[in-house]
Each structure stands twice: as C-alpha cells, then as structure tokens.
C-alpha positions in Angstrom: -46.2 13.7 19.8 -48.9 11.9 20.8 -51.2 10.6 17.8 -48.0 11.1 15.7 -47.8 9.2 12.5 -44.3 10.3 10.8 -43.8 9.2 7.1 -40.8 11.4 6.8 -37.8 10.5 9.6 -34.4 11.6 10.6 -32.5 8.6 11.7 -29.2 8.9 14.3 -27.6 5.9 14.8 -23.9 4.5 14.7 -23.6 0.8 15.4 -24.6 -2.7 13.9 -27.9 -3.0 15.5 -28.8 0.9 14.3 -28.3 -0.1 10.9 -30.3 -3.3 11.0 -33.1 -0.7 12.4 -32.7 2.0 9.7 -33.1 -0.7 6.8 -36.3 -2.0 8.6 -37.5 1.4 8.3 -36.5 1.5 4.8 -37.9 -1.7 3.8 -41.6 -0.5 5.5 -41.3 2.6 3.5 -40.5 5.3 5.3 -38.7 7.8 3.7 -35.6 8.8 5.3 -34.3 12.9 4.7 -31.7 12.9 7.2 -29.3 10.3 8.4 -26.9 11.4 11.3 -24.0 9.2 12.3 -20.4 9.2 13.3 -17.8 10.5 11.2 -15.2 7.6 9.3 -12.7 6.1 11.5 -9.5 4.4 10.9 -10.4 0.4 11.7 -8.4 -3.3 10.9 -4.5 -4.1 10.1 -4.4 -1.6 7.4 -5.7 1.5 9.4 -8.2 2.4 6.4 -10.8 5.0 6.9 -14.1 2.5 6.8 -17.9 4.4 7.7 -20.1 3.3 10.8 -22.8 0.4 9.9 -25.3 3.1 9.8 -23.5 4.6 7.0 -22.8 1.5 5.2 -26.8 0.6 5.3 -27.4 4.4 3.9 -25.4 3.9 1.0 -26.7 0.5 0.5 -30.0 2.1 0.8 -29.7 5.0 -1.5 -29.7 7.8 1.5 -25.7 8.7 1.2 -26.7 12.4 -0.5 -28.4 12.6 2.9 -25.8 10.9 5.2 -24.4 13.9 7.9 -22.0 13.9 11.0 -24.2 16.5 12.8 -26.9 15.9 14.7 -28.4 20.5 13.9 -28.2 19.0 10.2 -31.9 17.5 11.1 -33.1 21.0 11.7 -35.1 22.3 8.5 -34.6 18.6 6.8 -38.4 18.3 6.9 -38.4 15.1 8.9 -41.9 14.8 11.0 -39.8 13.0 14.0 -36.4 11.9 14.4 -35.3 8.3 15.5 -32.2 7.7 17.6 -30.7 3.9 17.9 -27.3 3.8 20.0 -26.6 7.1 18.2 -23.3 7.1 20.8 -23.6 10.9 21.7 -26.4 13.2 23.3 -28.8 15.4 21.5 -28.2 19.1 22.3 -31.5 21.3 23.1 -31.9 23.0 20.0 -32.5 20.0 18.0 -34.8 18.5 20.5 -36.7 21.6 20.4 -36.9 21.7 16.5 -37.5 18.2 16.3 -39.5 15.7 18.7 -37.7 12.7 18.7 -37.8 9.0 20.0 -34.9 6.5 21.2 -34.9 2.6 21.2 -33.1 1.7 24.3 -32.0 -1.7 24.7 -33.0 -2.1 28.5 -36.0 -1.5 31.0 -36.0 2.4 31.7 -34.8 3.4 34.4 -32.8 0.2 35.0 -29.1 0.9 33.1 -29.8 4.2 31.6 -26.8 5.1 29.3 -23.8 4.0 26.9 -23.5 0.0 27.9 -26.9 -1.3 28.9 -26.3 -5.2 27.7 -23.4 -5.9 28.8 -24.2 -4.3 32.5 -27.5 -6.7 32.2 -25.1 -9.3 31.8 -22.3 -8.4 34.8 -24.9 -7.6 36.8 -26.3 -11.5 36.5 -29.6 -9.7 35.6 -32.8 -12.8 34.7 -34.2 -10.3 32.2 -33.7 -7.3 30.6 -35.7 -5.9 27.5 -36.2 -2.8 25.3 -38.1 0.6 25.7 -38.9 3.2 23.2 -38.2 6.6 24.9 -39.4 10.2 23.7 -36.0 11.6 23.8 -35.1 14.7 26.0 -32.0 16.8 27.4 -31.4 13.8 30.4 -29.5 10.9 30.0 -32.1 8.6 28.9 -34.8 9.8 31.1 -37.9 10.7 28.7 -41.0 9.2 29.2 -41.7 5.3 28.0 -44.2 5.2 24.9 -43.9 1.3 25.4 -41.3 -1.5 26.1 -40.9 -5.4 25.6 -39.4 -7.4 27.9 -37.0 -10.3 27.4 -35.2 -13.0 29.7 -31.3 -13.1 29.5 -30.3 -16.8 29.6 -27.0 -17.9 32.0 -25.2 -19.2 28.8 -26.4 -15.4 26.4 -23.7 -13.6 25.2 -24.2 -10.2 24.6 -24.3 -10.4 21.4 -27.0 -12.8 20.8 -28.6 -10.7 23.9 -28.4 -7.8 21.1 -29.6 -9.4 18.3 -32.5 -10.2 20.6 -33.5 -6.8 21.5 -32.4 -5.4 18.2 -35.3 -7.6 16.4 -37.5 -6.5 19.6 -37.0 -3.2 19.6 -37.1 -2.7 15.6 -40.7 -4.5 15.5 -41.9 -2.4 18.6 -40.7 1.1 17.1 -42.7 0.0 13.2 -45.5 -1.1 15.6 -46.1 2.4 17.6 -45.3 4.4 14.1 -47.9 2.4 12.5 -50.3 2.9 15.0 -49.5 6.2 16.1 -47.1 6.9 19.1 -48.9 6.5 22.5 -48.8 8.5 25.2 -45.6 8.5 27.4 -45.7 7.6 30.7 -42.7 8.7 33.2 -40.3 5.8 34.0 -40.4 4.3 37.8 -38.4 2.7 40.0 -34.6 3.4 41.0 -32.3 4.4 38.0 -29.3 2.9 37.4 -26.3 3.9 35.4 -24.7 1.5 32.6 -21.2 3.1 32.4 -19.3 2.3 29.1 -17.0 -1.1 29.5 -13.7 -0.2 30.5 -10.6 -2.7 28.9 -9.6 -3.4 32.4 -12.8 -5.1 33.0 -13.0 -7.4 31.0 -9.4 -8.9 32.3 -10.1 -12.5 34.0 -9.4 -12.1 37.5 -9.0 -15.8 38.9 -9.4 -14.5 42.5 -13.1 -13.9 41.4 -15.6 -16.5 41.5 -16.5 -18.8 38.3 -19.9 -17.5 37.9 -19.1 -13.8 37.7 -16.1 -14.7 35.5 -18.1 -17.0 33.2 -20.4 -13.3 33.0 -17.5 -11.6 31.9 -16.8 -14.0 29.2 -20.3 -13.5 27.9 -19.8 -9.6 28.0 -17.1 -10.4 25.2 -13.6 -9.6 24.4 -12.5 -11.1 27.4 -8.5 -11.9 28.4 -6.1 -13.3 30.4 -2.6 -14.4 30.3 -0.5 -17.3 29.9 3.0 -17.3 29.7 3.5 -13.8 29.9 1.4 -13.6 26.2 -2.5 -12.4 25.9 -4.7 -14.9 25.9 -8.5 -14.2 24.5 -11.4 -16.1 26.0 -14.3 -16.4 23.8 -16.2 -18.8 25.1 -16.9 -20.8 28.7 -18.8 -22.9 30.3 -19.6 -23.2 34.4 -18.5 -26.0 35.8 -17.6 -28.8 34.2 -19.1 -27.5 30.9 -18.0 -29.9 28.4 -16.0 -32.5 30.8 -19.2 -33.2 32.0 -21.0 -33.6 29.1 -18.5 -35.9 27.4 -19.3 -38.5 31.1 -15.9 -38.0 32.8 -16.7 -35.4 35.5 -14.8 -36.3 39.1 -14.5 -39.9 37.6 -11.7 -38.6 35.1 -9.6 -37.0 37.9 -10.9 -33.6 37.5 -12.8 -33.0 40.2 -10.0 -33.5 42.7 -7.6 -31.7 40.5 -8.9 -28.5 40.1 -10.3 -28.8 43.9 -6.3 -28.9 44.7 -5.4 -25.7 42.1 -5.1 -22.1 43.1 -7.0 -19.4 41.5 -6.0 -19.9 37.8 -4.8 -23.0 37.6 -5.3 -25.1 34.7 -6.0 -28.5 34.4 -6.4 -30.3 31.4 -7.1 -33.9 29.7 -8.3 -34.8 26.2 -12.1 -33.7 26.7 -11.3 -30.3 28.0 -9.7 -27.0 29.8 -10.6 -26.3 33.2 -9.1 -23.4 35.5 -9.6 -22.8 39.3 -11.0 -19.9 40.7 -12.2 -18.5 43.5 -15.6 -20.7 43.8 -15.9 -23.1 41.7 -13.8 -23.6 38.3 -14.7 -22.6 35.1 -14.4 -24.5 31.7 -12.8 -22.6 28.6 -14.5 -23.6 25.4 -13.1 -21.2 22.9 -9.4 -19.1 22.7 -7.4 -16.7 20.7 -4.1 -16.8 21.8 -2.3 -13.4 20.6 -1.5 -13.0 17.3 -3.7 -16.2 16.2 -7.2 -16.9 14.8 -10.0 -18.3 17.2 -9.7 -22.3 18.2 -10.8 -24.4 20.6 -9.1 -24.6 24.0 -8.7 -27.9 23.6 -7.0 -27.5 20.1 -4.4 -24.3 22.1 -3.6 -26.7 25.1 -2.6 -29.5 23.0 -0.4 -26.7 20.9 1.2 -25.5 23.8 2.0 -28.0 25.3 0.5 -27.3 29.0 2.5 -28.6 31.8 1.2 -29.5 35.4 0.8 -26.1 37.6 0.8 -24.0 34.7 -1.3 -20.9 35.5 -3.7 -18.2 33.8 -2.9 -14.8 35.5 
C-alpha cells in the first residue's frame, strides 16, 4: 500500500460525516466504482423507508447504479483501494484480502478504538482528541497509523460540533495522503481503550452525579430527564451559573443560597434562568424539549409550566 496513489476507490460509509467525505472525494475527482452502505431504514413520524446520508450523497453525485448493501460487492469492482468512514459494521477477511483498504477514525488510535469514539472523548472529560487514518485489517480498529491530526475538545463542545471538527480534519488528511501517496504505517502505541456504542440509559440525567459530568452528558446529546412524571429533553447547559452569571445576578439574586439548600435535582428558577442541584455543584439548563414539543429555551418551559418551589427533575 505504501507509495499507493488510487484514482479508482470503493467507498463504505453510512452516516452524516461519511457523506460529507465521499463528496470531498467526488469533488477532487476521484472516481468512485463502488459505494457500500446500509440498507433503507424506516425513520420520522411517518415510518417511510429514507437511505443513509451516504446514499443520499451517491445519488446526488451520480454513483446510485453503483450504490450496494454488501461490503464482497467491492471485490472485482476494479477499485485500486477501498475507503471506510464510520461504515457501522466490520470488514470480513476476504474483502480485505481482495482489496487493501484505509479507515478515517475520529480519535487518536489506540485511545477509543470502536463504534462511539466522540462521544466517549466527551464522557470521559478528554482535553483533546483527533483523527487517524488507519490501513484497515481483521481487528477492531487496530491497523497501523498512516498519519493522524490532533484536535482539542473544548468544556462547552458538543459532539456534534466535536464531529464536524474532525469530519473537516479527517477529510483534508485522507485527500492529503492520496495525493501524496499513502505513507508507511506505523503500529499504534500506548494502552487501547474501547469506545462502546451509547447506550439510552446513559444518557438519562442522574442528579446524584456531579454537575460537571452531567454538563458532559448534555454535550454527548440526546440527553433526558423527568419532570412531572413527563420526558424532559436537555439540549443544552451551562456549569455553574451559566447564564445567571452572565446576566450580573449570581449569589446576589438569591441563587446561590438556593440551590446550595436544594437536593439533587432541584430546580430553582427566576427570570434570568434554570438552575438544578446536583451532587457538586449545580448546573444551568439553557435549552429543553419537553415531550411531545419543539426545542425552547428553559427559561421559555419554566415560565410555561408554571414551576413551583421544590419542584424536582428526577
């Protein structure tokens, strides 16, 4: 592989930030024979069959005659190299063997090998995290590193923007090394570590937890709580006083000592903001969606509802 400059790919990818990839390499180009992505899936209120983002861009693109569902469909498709971006499943042997191939992973190999690297980045309170492109083998993300970028995850980033970050790192690093011909790998170092896919149930607002690993869980995305015995999404926070501060009330407007007093998700609230105890510390909420609703301010949903003194998230 080494020396390797491809003009004829096979690109496997399912997601957003795959398709923002595969027009990149459309748009510098390459010519795409194969495109390899999840099937059609049932998505929305009205439960219509919709394709992946990778299949969107391939139709946008001209490539549907060579959009497929299986990964062997690359073998004999005369592609020089195959490209994988968050394809969501593994390559089996045979088409590694028929193909050499390359992944853009959005971490630093071996740190958070696997299917949720960004949002683990972001749990784990990671200061950076960055993006490695991988010659792809059998392992779970364990081939060697033809070269990686590194970028700093701010205490505010969600993971989307984190995303969008790497996504535009990771798509000029990958044109860069196909310009220039891929370099030799080296094997990663260091202790590996496993980013297991999100599970619902942790992204549910524990209050007993404290504000700076909830305010991480916010930024992870689609996080919850309830109030009322009703769902109650969080979209956005802030640590601390977050916006109470910023508007100049702070302690002097009472809300120091109040949420000081509260147990572990108690609200307090006043005309500049939302606040809820937790553990240590308290943590500001900035945007909602109650169930059933659009997005608001929490502001906007406290006012609505009307919350009453001792009122509590759970």
């Amino acid at each position: 592989m080494t020396g390797l400059r491809p003009r004829r790919l096979a690109f496997l990818g399912t997601p957003e930030p795959a398709a923002s990839v595969l027009r990149a390499l459309a748009g510098k180009g390459y010519e795409v024979v194969a495109v390899v992505t999840r099937p059609d899936k049932r998505r929305g209120r009205g439960s219509a069959l919709l394709p992946s983002p990778v299949k969107a861009a391939a139709v946008e693109l001209g490539l549907e005659p060579v959009v497929t569902h299986r990964a062997e469909d690359v073998i004999g498709s005369g592609a020089e190299l195959g490209v994988v971006v968050a394809y969501g499943r593994l390559v089996k042997p045979p088409v590694l063997a028929a193909l050499p191939m390359v992944n853009v992973h959005f971490s630093l190999l071996p740190r958070w090998r696997g299917a949720a690297p960004v949002e683990r980045a972001i749990l784990a309170g990671d200061a950076e995290t960055g993006v490695c492109l991988m010659e792809l083998e059998e392992g779970l993300d364990t081939g060697p590193v033809l070269g990686l970028r590194r970028v700093a995850i701010s205490g505010d980033e969600t993971a989307a923007e984190l995303r969008a970050a790497l996504t535009a790192e990771g798509t000029d690093l990958l044109l860069t090394e196909l310009a220039s011909g891929l370099a030799p790998g080296r094997p990663q170092e260091g202790e590996a570590t496993y980013a297991a896919k999100i599970d619902p149930a942790e992204l549910h607002l524990d209050w007993s937890q404290p504000a700076l690993q909830l305010h991480r869980v916010v930024r992870v995305g689609r996080a919850w709580t309830s109030f009322r015995g009703a769902r109650l999404g969080v979209l956005r926070s802030a640590l601390g006083a977050g916006p109470v501060e910023a508007a100049g009330s702070g302690v002097a407007d009472g809300w120091g000592p109040a949420v000081a007093g509260a147990s572990p998700g108690g609200l307090v609230t006043s005309r500049r903001g939302v606040a809820v105890a937790t553990r240590e510390g308290w943590l500001s909420l900035v945007e909602v969606q109650p169930e059933g609703r659009s997005a608001m301010a929490a502001t906007a949903w406290a006012n609505g509802a009307h919350v009453a003194p001792g009122e509590r998230l759970v």
